[in-house]
Structures are given as C-alpha cells and as structure tokens.
MARGURO-164466 format. One line per 10 residues: number of its first residue (from 0); their letters; for each residue x, y, z of N, C-alpha, C, CB. Coordinates in steps of 0.1 Angstrom, whole numbers, plus 2048, in hexadecimal, padded with zeros to 3 digits. Glycine has a CB too. Layout:
REM residues N
NUM> a> X Y Z X Y Z X Y Z X Y Z ~ ...
REM end
This chain:
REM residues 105
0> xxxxxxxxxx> 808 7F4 800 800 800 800 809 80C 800 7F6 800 80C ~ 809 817 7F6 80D 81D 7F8 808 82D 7FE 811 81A 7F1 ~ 813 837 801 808 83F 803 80F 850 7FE 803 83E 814 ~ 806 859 802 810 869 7FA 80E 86E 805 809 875 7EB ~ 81C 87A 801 81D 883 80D 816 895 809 82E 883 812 ~ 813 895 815 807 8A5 80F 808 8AB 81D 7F1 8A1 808 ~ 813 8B4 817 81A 8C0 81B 81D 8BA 829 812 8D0 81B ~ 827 8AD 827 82E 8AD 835 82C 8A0 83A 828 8B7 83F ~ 81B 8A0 838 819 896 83F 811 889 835 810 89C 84C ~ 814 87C 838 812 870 831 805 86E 82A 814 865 839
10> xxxxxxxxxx> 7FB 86E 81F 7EF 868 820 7ED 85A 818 7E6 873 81D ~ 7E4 856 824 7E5 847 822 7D8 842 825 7F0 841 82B ~ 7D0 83D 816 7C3 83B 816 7B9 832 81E 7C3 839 80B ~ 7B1 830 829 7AE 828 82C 7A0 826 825 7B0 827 837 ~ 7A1 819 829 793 80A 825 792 80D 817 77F 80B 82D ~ 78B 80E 80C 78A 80B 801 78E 819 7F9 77E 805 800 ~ 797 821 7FF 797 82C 7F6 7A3 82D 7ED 796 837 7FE ~ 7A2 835 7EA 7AD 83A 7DD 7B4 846 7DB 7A8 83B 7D1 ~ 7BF 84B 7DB 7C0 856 7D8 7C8 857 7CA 7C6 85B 7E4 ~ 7C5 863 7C1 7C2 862 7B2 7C7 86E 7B1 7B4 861 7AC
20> xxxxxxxxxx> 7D3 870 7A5 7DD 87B 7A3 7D4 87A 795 7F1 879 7A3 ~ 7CA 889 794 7C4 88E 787 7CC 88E 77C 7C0 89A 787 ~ 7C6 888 76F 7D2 891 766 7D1 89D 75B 7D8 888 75E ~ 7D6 8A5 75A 7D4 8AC 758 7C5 8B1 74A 7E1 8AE 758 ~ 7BF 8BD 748 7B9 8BE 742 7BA 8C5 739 7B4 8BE 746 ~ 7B4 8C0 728 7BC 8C4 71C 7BA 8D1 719 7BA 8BD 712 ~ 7C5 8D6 713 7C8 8E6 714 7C6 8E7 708 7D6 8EE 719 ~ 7BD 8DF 6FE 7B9 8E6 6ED 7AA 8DA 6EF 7CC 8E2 6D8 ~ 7A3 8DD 6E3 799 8D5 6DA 79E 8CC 6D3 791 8DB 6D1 ~ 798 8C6 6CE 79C 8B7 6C0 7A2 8BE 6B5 78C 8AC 6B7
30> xxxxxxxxxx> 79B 8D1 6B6 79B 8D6 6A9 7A4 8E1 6AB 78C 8DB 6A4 ~ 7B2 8DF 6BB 7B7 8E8 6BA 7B5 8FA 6BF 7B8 8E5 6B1 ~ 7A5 8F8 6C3 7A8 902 6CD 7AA 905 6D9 7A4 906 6CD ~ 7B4 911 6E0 7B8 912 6ED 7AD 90E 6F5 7BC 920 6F0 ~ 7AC 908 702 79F 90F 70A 7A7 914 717 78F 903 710 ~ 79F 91F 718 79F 927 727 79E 91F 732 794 933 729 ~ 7A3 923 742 7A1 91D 74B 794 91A 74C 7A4 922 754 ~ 78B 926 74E 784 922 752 776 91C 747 783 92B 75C ~ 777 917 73F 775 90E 730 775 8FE 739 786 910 722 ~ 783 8FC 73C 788 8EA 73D 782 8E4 746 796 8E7 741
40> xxxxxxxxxx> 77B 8DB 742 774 8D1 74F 77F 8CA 754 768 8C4 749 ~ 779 8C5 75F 781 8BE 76A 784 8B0 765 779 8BE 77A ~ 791 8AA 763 795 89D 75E 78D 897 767 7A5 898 75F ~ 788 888 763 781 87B 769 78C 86F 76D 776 874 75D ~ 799 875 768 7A3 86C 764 7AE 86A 770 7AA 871 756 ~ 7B6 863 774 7C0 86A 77B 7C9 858 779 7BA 872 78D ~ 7CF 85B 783 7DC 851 783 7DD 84F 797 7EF 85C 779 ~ 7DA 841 79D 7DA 83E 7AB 7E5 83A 7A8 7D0 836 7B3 ~ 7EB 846 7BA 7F7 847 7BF 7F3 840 7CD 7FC 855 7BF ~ 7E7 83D 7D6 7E8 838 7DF 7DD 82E 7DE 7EA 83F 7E8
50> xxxxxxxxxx> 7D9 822 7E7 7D0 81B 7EB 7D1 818 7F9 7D1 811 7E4 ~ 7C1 815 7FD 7BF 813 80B 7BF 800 80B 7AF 81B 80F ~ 7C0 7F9 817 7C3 7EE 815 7B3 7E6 814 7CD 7EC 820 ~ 7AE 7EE 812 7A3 7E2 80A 794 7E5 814 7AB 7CC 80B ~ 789 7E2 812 77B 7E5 818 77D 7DB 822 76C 7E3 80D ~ 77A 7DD 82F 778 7CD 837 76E 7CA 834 777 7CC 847 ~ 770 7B5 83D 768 7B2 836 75E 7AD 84A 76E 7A5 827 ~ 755 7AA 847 74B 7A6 853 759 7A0 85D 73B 797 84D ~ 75E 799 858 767 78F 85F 774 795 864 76B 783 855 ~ 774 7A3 861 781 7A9 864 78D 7AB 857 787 79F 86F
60> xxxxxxxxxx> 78F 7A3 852 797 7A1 845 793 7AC 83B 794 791 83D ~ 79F 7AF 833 799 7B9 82A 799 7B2 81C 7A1 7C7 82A ~ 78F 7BB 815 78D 7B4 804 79C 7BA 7FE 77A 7BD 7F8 ~ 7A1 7B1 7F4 7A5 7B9 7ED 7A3 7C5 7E1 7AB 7B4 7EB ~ 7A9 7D1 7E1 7A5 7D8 7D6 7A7 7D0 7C8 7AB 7E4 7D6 ~ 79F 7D9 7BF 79F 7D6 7B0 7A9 7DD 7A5 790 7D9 7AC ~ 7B3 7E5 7B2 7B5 7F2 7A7 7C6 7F1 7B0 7A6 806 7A9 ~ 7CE 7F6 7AC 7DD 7F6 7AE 7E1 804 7AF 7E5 7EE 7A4 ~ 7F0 809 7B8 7F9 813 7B1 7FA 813 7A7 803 815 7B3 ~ 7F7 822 79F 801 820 790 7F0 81A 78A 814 812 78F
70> xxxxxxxxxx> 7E8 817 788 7DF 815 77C 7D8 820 77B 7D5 80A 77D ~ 7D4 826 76C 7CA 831 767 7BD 82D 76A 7CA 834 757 ~ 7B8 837 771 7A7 834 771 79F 83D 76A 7A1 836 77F ~ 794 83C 768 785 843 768 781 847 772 77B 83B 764 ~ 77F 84F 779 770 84F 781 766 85A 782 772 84D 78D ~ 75E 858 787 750 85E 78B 754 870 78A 74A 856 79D ~ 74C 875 785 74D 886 782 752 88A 792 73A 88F 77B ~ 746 88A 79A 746 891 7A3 749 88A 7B2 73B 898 7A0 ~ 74D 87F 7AD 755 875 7BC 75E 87C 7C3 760 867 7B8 ~ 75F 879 7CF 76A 876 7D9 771 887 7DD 776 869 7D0
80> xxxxxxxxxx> 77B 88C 7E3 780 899 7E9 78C 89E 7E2 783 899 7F8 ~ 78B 8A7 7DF 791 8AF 7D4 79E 8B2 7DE 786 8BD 7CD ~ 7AE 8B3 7DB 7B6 8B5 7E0 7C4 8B8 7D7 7B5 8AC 7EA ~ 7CB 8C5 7DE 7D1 8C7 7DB 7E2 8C5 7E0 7CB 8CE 7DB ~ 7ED 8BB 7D4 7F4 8BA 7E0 801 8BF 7D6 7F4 8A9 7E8 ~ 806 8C7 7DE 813 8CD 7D5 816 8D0 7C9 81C 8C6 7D6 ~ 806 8D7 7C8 802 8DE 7BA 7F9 8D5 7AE 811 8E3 7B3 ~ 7FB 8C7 7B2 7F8 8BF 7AB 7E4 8BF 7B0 803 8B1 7AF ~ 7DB 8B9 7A4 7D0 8BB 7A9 7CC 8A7 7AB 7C5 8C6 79D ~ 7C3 8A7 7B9 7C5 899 7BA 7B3 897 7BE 7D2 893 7C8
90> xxxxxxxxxx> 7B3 889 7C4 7A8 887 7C9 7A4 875 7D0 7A0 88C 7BE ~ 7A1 877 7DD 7A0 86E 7E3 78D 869 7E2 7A8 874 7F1 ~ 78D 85A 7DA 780 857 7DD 77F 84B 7E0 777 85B 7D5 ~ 778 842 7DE 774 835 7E0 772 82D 7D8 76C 833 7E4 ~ 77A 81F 7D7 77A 816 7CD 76F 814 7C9 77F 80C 7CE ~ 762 816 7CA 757 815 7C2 753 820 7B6 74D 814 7CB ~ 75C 82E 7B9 758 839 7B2 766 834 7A7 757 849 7BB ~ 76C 82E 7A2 772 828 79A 769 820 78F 77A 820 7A0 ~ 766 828 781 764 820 779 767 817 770 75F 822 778 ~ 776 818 76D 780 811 762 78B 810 767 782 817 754
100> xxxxx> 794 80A 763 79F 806 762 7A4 809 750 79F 7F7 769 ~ 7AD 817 750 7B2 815 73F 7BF 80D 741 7B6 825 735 ~ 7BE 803 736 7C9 7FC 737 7CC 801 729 7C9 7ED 73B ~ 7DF 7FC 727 7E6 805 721 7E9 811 722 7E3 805 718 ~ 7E7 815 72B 7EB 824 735 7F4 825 738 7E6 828 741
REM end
C-alpha cells in the first residue's frame, strides 16, 4: 500500500479508498482551438498514487481491491474530495466511484 505526502504529512487511504493524481485537461479542441480557463471541464481521468487496504469484510479480513498503484482510471464526474497537493490537482474517493480501468495507459 502505498501512500503521498501532502505538505509534510503522509496520506494514506483507508478501507476502500483511492487517492487519484488528475490529469491534466486539454488546452485546444480536435479542431485546434485554445480554450480559456475557465472553458475546460474538470478531467474524469487521473492516475492512483495511493490505495486503502481494501473494504472489511463481516469477518474482519479485508476484500481485496480491484484497482492497483500506477493504473489509469475513469471515474464518476462529481465523486469523492477534491485536493490539492503540491500544486498538483488530486482527488480522494471510493473504489466504487471507479468506473474503468484504461489499459494500455
């Protein structure tokens, strides 16, 4: 499990969460034009830098996640807490608000 540090101090996801380095959002159209800030929607996309060790289960044990360090996701528009860590734009939500896995990423 790994985890990030934000401003100092360690963060380190628990029970089924995720924490998700956005990536960035595209600075033209298909057709080549600029857009302004405030134009660019918010990426759905990002790249997990940390994982929590998994949902418990009734029995104490935890599930394992479905999703690793280092894989590209999808998820949910308006999931999980928006955070800022050393300029980078991130976001911590819950393995359920994960809807893909891009592979070849």
């Amino acid at each position: 499990m790994a985890a990030v540090t934000l401003n100092g101090a360690e963060v380190k996801p628990l029970g089924d969460r995720v924490f998700i380095k956005i990536s960035e959002s595209e600075e033209k159209t298909a057709g080549g034009i600029l857009l302004p800030d405030a134009a660019k929607e918010k990426p759905n996309q990002g790249t997990i830098v940390a994982v929590g060790p998994g949902k418990r289960n009734d029995d104490g044990s935890h599930q394992a996640m479905d999703v690793n360090v280092g894989d590209t996701v999808l998820y949910s528009k308006y999931a999980g807490t928006d955070i800022k860590v050393e300029g980078n734009e991130c976001v911590l939500l819950s393995e359920k608000d994960i809807l893909a896995v891009l592979v070849g990423k």
